[in-house]
Every structure is written in C-alpha cells, then in structure tokens.
SEFIZA-3560 file (N, C-alpha, C; in Angstrom, 3 decimals):
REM SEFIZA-3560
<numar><xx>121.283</xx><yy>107.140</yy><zz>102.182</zz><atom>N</atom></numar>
<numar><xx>122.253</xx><yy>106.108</yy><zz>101.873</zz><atom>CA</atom></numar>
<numar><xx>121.507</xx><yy>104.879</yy><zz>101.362</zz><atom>C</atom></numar>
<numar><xx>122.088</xx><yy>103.922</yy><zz>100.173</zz><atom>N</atom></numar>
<numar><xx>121.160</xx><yy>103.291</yy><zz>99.514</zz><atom>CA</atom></numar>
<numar><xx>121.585</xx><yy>101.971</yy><zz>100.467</zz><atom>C</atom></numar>
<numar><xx>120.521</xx><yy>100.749</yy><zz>100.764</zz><atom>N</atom></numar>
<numar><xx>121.403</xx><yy>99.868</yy><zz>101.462</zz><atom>CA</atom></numar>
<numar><xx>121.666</xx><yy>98.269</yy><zz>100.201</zz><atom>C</atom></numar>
<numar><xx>122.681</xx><yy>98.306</yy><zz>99.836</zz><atom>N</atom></numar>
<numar><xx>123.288</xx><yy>97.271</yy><zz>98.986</zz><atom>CA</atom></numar>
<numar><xx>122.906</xx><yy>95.567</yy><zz>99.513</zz><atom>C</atom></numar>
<numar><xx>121.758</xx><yy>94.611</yy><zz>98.301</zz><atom>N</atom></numar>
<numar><xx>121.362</xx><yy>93.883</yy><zz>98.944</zz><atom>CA</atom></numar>
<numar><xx>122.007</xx><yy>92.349</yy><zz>97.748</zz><atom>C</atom></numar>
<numar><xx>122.519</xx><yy>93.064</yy><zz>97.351</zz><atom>N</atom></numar>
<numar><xx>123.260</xx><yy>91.741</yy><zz>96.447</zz><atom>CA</atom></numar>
<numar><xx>124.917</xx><yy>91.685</yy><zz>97.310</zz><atom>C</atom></numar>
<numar><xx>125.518</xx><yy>90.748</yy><zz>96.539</zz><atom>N</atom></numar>
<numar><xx>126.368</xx><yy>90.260</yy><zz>97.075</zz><atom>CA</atom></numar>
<numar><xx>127.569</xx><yy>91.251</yy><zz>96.314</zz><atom>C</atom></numar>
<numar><xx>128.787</xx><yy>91.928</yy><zz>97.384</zz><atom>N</atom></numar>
<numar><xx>130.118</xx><yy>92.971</yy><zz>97.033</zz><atom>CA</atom></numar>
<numar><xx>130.891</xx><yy>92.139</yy><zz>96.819</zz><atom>C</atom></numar>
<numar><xx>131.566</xx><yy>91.815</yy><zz>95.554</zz><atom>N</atom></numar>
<numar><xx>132.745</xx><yy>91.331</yy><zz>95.122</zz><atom>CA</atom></numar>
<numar><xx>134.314</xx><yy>92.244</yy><zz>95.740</zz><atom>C</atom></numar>
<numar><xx>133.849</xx><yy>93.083</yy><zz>95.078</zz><atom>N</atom></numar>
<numar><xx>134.901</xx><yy>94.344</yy><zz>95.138</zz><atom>CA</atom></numar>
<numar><xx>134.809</xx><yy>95.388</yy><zz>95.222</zz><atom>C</atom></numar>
<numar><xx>135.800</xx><yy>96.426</yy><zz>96.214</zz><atom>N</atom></numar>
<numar><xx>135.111</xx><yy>97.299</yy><zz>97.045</zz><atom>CA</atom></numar>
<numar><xx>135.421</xx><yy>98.336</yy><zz>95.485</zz><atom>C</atom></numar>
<numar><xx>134.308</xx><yy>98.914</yy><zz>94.964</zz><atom>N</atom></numar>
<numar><xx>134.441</xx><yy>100.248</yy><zz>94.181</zz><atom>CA</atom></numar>
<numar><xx>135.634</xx><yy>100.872</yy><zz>94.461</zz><atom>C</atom></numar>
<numar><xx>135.981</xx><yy>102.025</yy><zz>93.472</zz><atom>N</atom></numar>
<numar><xx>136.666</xx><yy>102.903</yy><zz>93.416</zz><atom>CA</atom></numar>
<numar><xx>135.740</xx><yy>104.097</yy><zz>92.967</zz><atom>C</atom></numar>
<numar><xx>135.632</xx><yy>105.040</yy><zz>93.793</zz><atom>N</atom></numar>
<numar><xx>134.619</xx><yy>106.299</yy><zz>93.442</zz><atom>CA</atom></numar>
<numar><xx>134.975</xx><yy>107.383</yy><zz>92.334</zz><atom>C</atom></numar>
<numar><xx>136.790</xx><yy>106.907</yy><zz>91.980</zz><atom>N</atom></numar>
<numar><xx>137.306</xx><yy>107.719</yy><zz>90.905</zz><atom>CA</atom></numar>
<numar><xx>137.355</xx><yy>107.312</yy><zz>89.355</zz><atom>C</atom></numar>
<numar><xx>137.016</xx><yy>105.461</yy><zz>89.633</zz><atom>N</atom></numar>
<numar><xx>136.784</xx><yy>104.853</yy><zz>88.429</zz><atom>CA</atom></numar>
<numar><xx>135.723</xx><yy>104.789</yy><zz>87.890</zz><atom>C</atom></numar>
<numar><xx>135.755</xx><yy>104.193</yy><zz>86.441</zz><atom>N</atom></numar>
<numar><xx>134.365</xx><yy>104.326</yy><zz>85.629</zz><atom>CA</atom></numar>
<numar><xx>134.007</xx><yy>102.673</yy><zz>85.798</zz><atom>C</atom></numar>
<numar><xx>132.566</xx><yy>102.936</yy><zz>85.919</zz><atom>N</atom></numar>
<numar><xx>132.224</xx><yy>101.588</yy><zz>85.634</zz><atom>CA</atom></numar>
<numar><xx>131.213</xx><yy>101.401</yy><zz>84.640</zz><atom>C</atom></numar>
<numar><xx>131.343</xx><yy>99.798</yy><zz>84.640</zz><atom>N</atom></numar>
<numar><xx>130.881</xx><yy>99.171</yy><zz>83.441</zz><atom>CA</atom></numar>
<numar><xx>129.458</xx><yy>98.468</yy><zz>84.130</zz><atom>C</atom></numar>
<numar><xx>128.216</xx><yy>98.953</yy><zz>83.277</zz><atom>N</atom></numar>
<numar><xx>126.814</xx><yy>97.667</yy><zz>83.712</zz><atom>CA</atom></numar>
<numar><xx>126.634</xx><yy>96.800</yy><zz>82.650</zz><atom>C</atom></numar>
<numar><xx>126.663</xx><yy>95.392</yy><zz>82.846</zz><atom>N</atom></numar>
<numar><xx>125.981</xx><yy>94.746</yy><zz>81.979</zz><atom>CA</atom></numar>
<numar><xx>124.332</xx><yy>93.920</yy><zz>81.990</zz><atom>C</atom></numar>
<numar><xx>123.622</xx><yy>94.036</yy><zz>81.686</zz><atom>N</atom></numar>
<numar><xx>122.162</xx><yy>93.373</yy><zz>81.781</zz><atom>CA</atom></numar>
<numar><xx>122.005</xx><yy>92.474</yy><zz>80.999</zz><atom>C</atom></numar>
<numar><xx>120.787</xx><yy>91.311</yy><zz>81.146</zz><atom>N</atom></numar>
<numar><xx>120.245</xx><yy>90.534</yy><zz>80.203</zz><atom>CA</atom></numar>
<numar><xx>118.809</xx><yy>90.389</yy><zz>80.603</zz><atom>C</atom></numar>
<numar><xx>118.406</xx><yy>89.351</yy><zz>79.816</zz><atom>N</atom></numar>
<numar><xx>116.684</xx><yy>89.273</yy><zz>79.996</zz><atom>CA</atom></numar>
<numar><xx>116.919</xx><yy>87.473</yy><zz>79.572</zz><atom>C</atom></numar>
<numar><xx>116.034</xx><yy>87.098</yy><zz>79.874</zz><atom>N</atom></numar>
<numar><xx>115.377</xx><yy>86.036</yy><zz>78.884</zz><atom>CA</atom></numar>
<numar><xx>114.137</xx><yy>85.629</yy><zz>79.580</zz><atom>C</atom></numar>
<numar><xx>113.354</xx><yy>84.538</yy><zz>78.916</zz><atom>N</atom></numar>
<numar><xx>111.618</xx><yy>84.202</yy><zz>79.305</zz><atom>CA</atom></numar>
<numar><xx>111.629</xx><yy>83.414</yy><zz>80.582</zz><atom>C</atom></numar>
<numar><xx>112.995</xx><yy>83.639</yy><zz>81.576</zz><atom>N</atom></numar>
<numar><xx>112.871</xx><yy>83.046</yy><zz>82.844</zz><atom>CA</atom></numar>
<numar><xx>113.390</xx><yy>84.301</yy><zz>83.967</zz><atom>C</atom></numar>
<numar><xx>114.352</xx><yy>85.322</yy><zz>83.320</zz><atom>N</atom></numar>
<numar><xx>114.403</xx><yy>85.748</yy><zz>84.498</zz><atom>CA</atom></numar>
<numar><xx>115.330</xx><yy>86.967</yy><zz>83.775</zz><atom>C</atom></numar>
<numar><xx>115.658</xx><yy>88.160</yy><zz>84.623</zz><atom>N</atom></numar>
<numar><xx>116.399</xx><yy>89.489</yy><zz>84.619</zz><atom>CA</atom></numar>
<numar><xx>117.826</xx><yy>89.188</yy><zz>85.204</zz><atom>C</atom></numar>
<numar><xx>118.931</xx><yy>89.535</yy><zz>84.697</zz><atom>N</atom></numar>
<numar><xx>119.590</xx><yy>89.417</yy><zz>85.885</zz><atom>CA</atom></numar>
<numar><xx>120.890</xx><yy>90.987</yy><zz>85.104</zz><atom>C</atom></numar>
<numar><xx>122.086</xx><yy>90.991</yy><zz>86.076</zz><atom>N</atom></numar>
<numar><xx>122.700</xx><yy>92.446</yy><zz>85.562</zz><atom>CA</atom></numar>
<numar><xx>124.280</xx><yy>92.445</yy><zz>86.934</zz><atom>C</atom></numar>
<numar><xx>125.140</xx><yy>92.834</yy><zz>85.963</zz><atom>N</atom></numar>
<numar><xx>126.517</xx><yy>92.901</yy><zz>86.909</zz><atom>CA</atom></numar>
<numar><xx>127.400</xx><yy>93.980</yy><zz>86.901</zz><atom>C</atom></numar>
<numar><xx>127.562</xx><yy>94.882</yy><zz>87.528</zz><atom>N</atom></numar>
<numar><xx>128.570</xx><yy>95.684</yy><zz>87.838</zz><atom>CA</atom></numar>
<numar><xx>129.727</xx><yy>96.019</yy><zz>87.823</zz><atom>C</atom></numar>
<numar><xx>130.687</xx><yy>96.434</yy><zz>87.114</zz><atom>N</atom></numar>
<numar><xx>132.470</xx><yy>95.955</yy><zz>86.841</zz><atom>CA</atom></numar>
<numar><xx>132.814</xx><yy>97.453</yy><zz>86.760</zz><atom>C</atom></numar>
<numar><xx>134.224</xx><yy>96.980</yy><zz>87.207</zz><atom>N</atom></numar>
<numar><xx>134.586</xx><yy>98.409</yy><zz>87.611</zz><atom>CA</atom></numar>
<numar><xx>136.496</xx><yy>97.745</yy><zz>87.462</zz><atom>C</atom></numar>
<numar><xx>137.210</xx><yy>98.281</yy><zz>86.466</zz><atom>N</atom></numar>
<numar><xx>138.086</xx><yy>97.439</yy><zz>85.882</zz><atom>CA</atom></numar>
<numar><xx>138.423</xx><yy>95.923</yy><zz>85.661</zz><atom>C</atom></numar>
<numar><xx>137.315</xx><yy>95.438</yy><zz>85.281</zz><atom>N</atom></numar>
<numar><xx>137.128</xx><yy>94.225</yy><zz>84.690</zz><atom>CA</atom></numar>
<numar><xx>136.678</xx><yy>93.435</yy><zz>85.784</zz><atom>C</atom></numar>
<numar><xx>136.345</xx><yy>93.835</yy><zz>87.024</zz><atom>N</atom></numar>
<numar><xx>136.189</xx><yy>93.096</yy><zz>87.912</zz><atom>CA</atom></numar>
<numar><xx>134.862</xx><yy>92.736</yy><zz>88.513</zz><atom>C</atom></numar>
<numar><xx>134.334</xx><yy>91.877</yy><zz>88.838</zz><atom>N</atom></numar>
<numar><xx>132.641</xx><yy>92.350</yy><zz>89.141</zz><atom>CA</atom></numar>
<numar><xx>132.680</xx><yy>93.095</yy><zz>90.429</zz><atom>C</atom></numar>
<numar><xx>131.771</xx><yy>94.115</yy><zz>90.735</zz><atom>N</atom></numar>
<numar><xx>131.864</xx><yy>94.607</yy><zz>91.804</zz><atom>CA</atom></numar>
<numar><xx>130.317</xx><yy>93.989</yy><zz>92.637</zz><atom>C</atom></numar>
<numar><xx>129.528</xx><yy>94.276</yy><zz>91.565</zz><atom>N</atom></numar>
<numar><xx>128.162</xx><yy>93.038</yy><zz>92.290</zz><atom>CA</atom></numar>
<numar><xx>127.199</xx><yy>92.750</yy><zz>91.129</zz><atom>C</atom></numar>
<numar><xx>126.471</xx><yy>91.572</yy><zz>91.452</zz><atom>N</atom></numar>
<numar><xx>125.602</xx><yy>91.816</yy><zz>90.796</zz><atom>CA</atom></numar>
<numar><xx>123.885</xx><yy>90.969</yy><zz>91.433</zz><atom>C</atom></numar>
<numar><xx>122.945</xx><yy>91.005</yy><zz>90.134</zz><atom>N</atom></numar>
<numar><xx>121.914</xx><yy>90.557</yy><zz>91.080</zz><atom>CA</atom></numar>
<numar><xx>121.079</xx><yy>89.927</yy><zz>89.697</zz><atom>C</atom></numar>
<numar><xx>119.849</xx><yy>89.306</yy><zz>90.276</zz><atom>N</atom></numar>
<numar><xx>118.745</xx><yy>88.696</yy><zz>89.542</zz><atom>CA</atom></numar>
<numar><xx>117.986</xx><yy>88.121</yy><zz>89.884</zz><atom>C</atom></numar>
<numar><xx>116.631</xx><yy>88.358</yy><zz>89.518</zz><atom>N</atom></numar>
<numar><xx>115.823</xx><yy>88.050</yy><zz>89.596</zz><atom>CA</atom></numar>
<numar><xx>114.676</xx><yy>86.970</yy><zz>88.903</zz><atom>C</atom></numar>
<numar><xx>113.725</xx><yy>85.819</yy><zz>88.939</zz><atom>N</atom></numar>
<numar><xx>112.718</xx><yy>85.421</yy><zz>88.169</zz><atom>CA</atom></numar>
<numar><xx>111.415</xx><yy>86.775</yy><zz>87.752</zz><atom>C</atom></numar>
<numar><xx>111.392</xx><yy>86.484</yy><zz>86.462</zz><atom>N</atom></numar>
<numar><xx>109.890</xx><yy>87.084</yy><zz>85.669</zz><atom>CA</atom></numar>
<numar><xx>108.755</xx><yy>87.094</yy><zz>87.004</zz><atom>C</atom></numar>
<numar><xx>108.300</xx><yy>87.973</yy><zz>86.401</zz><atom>N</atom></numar>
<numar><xx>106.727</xx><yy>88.507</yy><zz>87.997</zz><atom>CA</atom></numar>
<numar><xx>105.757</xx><yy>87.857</yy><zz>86.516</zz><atom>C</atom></numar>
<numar><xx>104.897</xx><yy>87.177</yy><zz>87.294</zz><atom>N</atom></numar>
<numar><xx>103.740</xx><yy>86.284</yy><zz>85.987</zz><atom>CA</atom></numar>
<numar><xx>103.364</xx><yy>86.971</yy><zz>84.829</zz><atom>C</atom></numar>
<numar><xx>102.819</xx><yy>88.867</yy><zz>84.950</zz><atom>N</atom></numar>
<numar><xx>102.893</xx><yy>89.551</yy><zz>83.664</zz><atom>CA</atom></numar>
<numar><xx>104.063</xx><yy>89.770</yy><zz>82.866</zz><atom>C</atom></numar>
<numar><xx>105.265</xx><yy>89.690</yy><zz>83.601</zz><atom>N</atom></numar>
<numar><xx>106.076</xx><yy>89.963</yy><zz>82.979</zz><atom>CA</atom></numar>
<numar><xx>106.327</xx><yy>89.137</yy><zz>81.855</zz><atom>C</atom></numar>
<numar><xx>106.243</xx><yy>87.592</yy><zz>81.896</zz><atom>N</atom></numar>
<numar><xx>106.361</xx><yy>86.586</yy><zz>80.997</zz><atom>CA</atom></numar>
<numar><xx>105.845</xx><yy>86.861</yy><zz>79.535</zz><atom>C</atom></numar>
<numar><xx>105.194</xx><yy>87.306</yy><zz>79.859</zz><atom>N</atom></numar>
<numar><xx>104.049</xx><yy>87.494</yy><zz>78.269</zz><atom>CA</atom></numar>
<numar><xx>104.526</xx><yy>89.219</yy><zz>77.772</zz><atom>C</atom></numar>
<numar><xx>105.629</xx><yy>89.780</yy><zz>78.344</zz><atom>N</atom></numar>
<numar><xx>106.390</xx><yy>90.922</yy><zz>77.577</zz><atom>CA</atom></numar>
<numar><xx>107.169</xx><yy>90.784</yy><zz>76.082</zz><atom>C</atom></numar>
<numar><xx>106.969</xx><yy>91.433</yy><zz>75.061</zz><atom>N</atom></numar>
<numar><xx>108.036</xx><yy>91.277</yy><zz>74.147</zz><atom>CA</atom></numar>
<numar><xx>109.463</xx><yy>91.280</yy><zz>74.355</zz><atom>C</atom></numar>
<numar><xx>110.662</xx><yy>90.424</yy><zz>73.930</zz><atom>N</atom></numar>
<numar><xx>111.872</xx><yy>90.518</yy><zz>73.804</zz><atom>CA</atom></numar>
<numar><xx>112.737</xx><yy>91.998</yy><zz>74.078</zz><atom>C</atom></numar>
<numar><xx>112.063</xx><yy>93.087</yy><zz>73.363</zz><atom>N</atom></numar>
<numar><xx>112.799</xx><yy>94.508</yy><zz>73.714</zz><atom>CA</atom></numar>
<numar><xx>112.127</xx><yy>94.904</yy><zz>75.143</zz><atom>C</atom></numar>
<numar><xx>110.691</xx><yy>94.999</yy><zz>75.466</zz><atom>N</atom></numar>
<numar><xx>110.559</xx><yy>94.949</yy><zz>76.731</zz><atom>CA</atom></numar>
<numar><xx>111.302</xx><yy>94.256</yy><zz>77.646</zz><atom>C</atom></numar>
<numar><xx>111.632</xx><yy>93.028</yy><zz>77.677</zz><atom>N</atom></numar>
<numar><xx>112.621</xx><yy>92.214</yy><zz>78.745</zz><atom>CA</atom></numar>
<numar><xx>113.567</xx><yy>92.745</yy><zz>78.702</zz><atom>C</atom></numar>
<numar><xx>114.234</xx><yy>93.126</yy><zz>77.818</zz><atom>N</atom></numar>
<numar><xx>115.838</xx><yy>93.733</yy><zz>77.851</zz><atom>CA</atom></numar>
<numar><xx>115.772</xx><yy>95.108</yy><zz>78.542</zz><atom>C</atom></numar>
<numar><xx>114.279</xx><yy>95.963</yy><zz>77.954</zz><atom>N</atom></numar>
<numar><xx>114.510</xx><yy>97.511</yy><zz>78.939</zz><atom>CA</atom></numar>
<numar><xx>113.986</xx><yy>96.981</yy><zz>80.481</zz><atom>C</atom></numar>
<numar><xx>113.346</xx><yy>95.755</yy><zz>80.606</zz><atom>N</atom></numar>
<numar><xx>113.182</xx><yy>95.584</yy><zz>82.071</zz><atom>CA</atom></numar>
<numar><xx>114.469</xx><yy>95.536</yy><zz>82.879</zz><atom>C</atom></numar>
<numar><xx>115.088</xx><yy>94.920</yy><zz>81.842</zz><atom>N</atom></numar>
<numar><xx>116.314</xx><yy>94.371</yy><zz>82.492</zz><atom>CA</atom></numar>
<numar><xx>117.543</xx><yy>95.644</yy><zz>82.947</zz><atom>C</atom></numar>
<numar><xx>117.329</xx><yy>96.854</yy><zz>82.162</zz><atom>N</atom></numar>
<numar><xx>118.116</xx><yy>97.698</yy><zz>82.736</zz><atom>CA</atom></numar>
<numar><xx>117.300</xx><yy>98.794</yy><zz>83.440</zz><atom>C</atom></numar>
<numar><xx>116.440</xx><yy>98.512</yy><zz>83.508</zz><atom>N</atom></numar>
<numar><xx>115.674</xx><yy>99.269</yy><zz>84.737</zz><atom>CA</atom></numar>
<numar><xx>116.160</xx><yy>98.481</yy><zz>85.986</zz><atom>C</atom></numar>
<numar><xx>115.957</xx><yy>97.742</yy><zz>86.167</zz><atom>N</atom></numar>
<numar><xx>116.309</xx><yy>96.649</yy><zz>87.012</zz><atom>CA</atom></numar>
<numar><xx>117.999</xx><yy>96.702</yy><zz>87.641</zz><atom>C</atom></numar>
<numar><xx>118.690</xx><yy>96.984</yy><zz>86.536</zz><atom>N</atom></numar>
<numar><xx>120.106</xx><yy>97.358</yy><zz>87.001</zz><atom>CA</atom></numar>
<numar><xx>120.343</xx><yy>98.392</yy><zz>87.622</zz><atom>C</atom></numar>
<numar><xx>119.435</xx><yy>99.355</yy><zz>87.056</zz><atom>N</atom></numar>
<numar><xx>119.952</xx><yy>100.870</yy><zz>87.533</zz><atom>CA</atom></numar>
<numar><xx>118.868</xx><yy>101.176</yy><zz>89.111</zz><atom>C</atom></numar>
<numar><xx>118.127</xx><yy>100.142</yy><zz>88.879</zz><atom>N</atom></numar>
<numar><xx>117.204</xx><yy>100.765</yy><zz>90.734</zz><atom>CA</atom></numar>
<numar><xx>118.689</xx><yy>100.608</yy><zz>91.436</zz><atom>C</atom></numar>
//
C-alpha cells in the first residue's frame, strides 16, 4: 500500500479516469492530480543543486517522473 504524503482534496473514484498535470521551471517541480475537473492532490518540490543546471526538456521529464513516483 503506497502511503499518500501530499495533501487529498478529493476522495478518487477508482472507476474514473484521471487527469496529471506537471510543470518545471529553474526553481522548482511541482504536478496535480484531477479526476473530473477536480484536484484530487497534488505536490512540489525545490530543484536538488544538480538539478538547476538541467536543460528545459530535462526539467519537464523531471517533472513527470516526479508525478508518477
């Protein structure tokens, strides 16, 4: 069982589809969860010091790595 460490908006539906959205930029990752338009959670983080000096498409695939752990 995974233990959920961001904050639950709204309790899922296990029959609905949901939606991830991610971003990046040169300060930080962050990514939100929706599940009929609603947020169900989300989270974010600041850049780790190597990370800073990543290219633009790197930050963005960090950023959905980051969603999907």
């Amino acid at each position: 069982m995974t233990q959920l460490t961001s904050p639950v908006l709204v309790l899922p539906q296990s029959d609905g589809p949901y939606e991830v959205y991610c971003d990046a930029s040169h300060q930080g990752l962050g990514c939100v969860l929706m599940q009929h338009k609603k947020v169900v959670a989300y989270a974010s983080r600041q850049l780790k010091l190597h990370e800073k000096n990543y290219p633009t498409h790197d930050l963005e695939l960090a950023a959905v790595v980051f969603a999907l752990k």
